[in-house]
N, C-alpha and C positions, 0 to 999 in steps of 0.2 A: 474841465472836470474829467477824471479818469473813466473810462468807459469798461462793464463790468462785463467779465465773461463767465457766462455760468454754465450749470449744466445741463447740458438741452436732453428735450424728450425725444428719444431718437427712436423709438416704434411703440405703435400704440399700447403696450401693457408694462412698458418702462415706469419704475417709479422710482428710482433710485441707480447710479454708478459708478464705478470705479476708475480711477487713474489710472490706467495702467503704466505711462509714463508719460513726461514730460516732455518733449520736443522740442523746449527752450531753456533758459532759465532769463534770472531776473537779468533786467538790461540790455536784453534782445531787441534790436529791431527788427520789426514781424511786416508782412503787409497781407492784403486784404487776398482770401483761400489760401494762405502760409499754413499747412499740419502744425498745429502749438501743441496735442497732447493724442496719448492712444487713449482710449473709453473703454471699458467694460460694459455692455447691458446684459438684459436678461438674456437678449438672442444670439448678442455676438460681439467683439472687440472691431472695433470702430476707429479710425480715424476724425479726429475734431479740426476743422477747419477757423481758423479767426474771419471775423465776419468785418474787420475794419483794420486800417494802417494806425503803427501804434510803436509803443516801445513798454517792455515789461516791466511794470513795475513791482509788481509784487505777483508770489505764486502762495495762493491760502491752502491750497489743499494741497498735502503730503502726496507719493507715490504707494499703491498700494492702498489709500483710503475710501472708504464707499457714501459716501451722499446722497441727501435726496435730490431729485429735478429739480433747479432753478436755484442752487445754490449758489454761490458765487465763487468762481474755480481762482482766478486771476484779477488781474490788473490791467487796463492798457493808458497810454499816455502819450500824446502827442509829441513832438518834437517841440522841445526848449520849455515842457511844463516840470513842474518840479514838485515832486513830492515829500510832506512833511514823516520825518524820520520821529521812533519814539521817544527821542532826546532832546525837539523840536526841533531843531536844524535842518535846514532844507535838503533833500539828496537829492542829486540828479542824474537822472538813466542816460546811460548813450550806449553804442553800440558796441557788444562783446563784453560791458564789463558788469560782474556780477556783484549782487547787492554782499556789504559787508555784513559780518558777523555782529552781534548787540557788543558785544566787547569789541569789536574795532570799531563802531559807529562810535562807543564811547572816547576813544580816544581823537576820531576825527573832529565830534564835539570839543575833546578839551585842547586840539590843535586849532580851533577857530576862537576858544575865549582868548588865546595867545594873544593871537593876532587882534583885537581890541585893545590888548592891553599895551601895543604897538613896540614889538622886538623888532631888533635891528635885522636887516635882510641877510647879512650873514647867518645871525642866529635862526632864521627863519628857515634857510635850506638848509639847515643841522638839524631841526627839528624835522622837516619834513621827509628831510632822506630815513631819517630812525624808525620815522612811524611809519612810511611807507614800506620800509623791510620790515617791524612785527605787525605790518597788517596782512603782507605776503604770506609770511610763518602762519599766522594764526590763521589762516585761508586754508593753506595746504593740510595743517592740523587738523580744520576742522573736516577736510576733504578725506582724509583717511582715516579717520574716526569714525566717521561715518557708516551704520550697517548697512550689504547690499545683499538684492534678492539673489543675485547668482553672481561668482566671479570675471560674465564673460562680456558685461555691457562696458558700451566706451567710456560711463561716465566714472570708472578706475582711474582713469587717465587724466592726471591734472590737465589744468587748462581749456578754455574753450576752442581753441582750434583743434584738437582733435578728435572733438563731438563733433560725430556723423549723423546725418539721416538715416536711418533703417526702417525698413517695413517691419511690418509684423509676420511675417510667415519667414524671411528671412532670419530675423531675430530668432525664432524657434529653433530654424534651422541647423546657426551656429553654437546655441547652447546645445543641441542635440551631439554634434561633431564636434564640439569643444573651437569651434572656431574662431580665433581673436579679429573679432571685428575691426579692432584699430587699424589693423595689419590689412585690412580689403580694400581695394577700388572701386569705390562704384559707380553703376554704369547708368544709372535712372539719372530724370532732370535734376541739378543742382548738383549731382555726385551724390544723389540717394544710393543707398547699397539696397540690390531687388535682390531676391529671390535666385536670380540666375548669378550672382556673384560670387554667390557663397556655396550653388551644389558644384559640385568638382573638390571645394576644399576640405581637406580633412586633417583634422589633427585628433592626436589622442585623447578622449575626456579624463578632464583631473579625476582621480581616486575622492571618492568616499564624499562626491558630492551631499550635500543637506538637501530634503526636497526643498520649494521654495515655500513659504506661507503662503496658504489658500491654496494651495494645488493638491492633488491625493499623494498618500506614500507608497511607498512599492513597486512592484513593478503595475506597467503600466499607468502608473498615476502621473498623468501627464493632464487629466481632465482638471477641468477648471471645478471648486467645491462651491464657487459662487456660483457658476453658471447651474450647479445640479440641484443645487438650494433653493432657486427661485425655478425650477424649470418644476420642483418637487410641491413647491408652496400652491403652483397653479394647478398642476395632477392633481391635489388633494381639493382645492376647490372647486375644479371641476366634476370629481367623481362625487361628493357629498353636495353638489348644486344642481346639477342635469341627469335626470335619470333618462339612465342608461337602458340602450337594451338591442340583441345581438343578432344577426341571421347570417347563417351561414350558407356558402352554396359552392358546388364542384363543378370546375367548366375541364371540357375536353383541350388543352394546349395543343394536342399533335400539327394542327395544322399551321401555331401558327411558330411551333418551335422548325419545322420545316422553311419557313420564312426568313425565321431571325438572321442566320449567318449571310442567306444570299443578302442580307438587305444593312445590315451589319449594326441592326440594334440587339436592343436585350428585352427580357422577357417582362421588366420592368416599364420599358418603354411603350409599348402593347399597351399594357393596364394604364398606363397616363392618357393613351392617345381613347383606351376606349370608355376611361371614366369624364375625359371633357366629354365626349359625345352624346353622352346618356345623361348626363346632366343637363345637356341642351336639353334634351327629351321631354325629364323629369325636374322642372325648375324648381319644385319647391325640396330639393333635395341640397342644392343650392343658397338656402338661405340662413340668415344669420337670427340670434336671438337679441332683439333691442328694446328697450324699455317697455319689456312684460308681455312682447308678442313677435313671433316671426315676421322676417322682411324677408320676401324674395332679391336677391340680388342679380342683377344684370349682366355684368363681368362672368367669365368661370375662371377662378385664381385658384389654382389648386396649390398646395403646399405640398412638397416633398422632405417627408423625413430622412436627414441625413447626419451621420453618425460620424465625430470628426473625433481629434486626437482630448480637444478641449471640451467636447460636449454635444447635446443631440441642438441641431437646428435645424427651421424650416423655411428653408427659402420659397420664394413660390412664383411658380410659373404661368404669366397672367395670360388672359386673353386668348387661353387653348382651347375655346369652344372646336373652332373652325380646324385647328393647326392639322397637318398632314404628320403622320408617324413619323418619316425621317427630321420632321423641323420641332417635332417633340423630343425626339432623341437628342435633336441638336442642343437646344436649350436649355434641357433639364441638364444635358453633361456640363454644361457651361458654369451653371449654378453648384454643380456638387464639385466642382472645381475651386472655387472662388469660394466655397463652404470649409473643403479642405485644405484651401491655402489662408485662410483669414482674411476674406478681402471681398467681404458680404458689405451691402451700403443700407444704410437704412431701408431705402426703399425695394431692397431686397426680399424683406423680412414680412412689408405688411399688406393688408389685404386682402390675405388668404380666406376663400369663401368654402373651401374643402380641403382634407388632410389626407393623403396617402402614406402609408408605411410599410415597408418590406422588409421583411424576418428571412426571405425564401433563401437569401445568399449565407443566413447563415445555417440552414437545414433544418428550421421550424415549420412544423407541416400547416399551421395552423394558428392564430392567436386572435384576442380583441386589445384592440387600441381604445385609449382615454381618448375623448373627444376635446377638440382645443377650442375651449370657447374664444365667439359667441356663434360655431359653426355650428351645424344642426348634425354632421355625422362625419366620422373619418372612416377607412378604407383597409383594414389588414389585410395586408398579403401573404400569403405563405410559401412552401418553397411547388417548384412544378416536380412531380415523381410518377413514375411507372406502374400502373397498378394492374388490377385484372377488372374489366366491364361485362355486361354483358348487354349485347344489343336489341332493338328493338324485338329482333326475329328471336331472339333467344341464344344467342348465338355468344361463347366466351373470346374476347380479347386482352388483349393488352393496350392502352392510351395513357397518353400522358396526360397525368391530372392535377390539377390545381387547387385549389381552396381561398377563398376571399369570405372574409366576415365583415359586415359592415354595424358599426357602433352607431345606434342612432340615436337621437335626443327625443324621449317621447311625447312632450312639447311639441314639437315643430311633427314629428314622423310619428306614424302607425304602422304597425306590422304590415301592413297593405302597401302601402307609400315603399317600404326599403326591400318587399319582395320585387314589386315589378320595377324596383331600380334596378336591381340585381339581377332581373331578368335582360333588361336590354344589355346591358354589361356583357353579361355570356353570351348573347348571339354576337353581337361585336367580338369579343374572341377567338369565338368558332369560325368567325367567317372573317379570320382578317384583314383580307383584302380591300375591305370598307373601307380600311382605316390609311390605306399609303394615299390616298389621293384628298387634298383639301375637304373639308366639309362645305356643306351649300350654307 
């Protein structure tokens, strides 16, 4: 029996994906974690692993097509099974060669009623040399007939031998620089072409490229219109499901913008290391909304909003109750890395129990964030700027000031609950230095 591969739920508010491509075609043989397809979801393009040793026999879903979870993407088939063709005739997959066209399966059909009706073996390899050359023709035919998303993937190139493996960030890369992948060596396991293959090369990009379908036009339309579709669908149900509601507060940064360079994070990193901390403090700030009532949650998974070329995701940073500022910085860069180069994993993506987002780098003094359910509140940042204070004594200066708004869900939070979160927040701030050594 052909063993079915469908399309998996690869983070929890997935309900449908895309192909982004295919990694094989039919007649492959595959083995068990073999990459058979790139994925679309709602948070991020994915790598699809086969979960068994097999050989392809059929690919149902197109390139470019969006599905629900658990539909059925392929085929697989053991070595020496065979599968019935819709002319009934049995076909059978081996390795490298791709399934025929309905018009060459018909002909291989009426090359086997021959052979029943028992031709001379001369006659036989007359016959079979003819239809082996218009089954080649009609292959190549239908191979360049064929429409494609951009001119610069290897599957231009007849034949199976000169499909490569490519990443997905690599991939970007070379349709960015125009650079013909055929023409690359790569250096990842198998002769995967990585990311490091492909920077250094550059060629001119073709004139008057078409954008691709599904992506934005224009300039900068390099985001993905699926990802902003589905990223747009849950804004709206979040903001018409969980009432909202906002507080704002200004913490003094001088001290710990005086930090930042000796220690060699950013102003960013600060606010990660000192919202795990207050969270510890403040658990029900922490919790999630599940079947009609808050759960405090145990973990502190914070999510960082990160802004890539294809779309906003939130990867998220687990288990930062405790972490020390520098292994904050560490992590999180790690993630907006792997955000920015396409090469988030599922479990990247899920179990965030709070949301952080930063405007400050692009000079927003100020803003509120949609809250991502089923978290109880997420975290605006705004930018740090130089203002004029005056001190206790009365006294006028200048300090660098900050602004954080925090979006709470009035469910789960009261104005009382997201002050004195935001209260521990700021003395965390002001006083740094709490935050470079592990928590207890």
């Amino acid at each position: 029996m052909p063993t079915e591969i469908t399309m998996p739920k690869l983070s929890d508010t997935m309900e449908e994906g895309t192909i982004l491509k295919w990694r094989v075609v039919e007649g492959d043989q595959v083995r068990r974690g073999e990459i058979i397809a790139e994925v679309e979801t709602d948070k991020a393009a994915m790598e699809m692993e086969s979960f068994v040793d097999g050989v392809v026999a059929e690919l149902r879903v197109a390139e470019g097509e969006t599905v629900p979870v658990g539909t059925v993407l392929a085929l697989l088939e053991g070595k020496g099974e065979k599968k019935e063709s819709s002319s009934g005739a049995p076909e059978t997959t081996g390795k490298g060669k791709e399934k025929t066209p309905s018009a060459v399966k018909e002909k291989v059909a009426e090359k086997g009623e021959k052979k029943k009706a028992g031709p001379k073996p001369a006659e036989m390899e007359e016959e079979a040399a003819e239809e082996e050359s218009a089954a080649d023709e009609e292959i190549r035919t239908s191979r360049t007939s064929q429409p494609r998303e951009a001119p610069l993937t290897v599957e231009e190139e007849p034949g199976p031998s000169l499909r490569a493996a490519v990443s997905p960030a690599a991939r970007r890369l070379a349709e960015e620089r125009g650079v013909d992948l055929a023409r690359v060596r790569g250096s990842g396991p198998g002769g995967r072409i990585v990311l490091a293959d492909v920077e250094g090369k550059a060629a001119p990009a073709p004139p008057a490229l078409a954008p691709r379908e599904g992506d934005a036009a224009g300039k900068g339309g390099k985001k993905s219109v699926k990802i902003r579709r589905l990223v747009a669908r849950k804004m709206v149900e979040s903001w018409q499901s969980i009432p909202h509601f906002f507080v704002t507060i200004a913490v003094d940064m001088s001290d710990a913008i005086r930090f930042r360079k000796d220690l060699g994070v950013t102003v960013n990193d600060f606010v990660v290391a000192a919202a795990a901390r207050s969270l510890r403090e403040h658990p029900w700030v922490n919790s999630l909304w599940q079947d009609g009532e808050a759960v405090e949650q145990e973990p502190i998974n914070i999510a960082l909003a990160v802004a890539t070329e294809r779309g906003l995701y939130n990867p998220v940073l687990r288990d930062c109750g405790g972490l020390a500022l520098k292994e904050v910085s560490r992590r999180g860069r790690e993630l907006a890395e792997r955000a920015h180069g396409g090469r988030l994993k599922p479990e990247d993506l899920e179990g965030g129990t709070f949301t952080i987002s930063n405007m400050g780098m692009l000079g927003v003094e100020s803003f509120s964030a949609i809250i991502t359910p089923p978290q109880a509140a997420v975290l605006a940042v705004g930018t740090v700027k130089g203002e004029v204070v005056v001190d206790e004594q009365g006294e006028p200066g200048i300090a660098t000031m900050l602004r954080l708004t925090l979006s709470a869900d009035h469910r789960i939070l009261d104005g009382a609950d997201a002050a004195e979160f935001l209260a521990t927040l700021k003395s965390y701030l002001e006083a740094p230095i709490t935050l470079v050594t592990p928590g207890d």
